[in-house]
Structure formats: C-alpha cells, structure tokens
C-alpha positions, 0 to 999 in steps of 0.5 A, a space after each residue: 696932512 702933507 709934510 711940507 720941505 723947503 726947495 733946498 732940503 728938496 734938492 738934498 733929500 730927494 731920494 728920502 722924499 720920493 721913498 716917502 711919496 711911494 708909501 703915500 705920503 703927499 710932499 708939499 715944497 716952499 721956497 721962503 716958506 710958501 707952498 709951491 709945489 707938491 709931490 704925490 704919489 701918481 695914481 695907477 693910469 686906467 685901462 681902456 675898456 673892452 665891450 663884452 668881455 664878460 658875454 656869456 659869463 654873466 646869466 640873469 634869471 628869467 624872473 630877475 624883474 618880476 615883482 610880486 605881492 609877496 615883494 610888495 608886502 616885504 618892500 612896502 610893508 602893506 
C-alpha cells in the first residue's frame, strides 16, 4: 500500500521520499487531502531484441516430437 504525503512535506522532504521510492515504496502526493500524484520506482527500460543470438547454442533432439504408445499410456492413462 502506497504511504501518502501532502505537497508540502513533498517539497520538505524530497530526498527522504525519493531514498523511499528506490527501495520500492510507491509515494502518493495530496494537496487538501486528495491524491494527485504518485512517485514510483521506474521500471528497468527493456533492450531491443536480437534475432539468433542464441544459434547454434541451443540443440533439440531428433526425437523431441516423436510420441510414442509408451507417452501415450503415461500422458492418457490408457
């Protein structure tokens, strides 16, 4: 549950706020008691994908989609 400050103990207290944010405490601001922002911790920005970059380190066997009787008695039950 977020810990809610008003505006001006936002202003006063910053640093203390932002040290709070960075351990993961969400921080919602009030002005006369309604919420109107929030600070949160930003979420680690995603790196573009690279096609292949796993090739050749990755092997599957020759039989990875065979299914056999014996697969289908343990999968079914029969």
């Amino acid at each position: 549950m977020a810990s809610t400050v008003n505006i001006y103990d936002a202003k006063t207290q910053l640093s203390q706020l932002i040290n709070r944010v960075e351990l993961g405490e969400e921080i919602v601001i009030a002005r006369h008691g309604r919420p109107v922002a929030r600070l949160a911790p930003l979420l680690p920005q995603r790196t573009d994908r690279t096609p292949g970059l796993l090739a050749g380190k990755i092997v599957i066997a020759d039989d990875f989609d065979v299914f056999s009787p014996e697969d289908d008695r343990d999968w079914y039950g029969e």
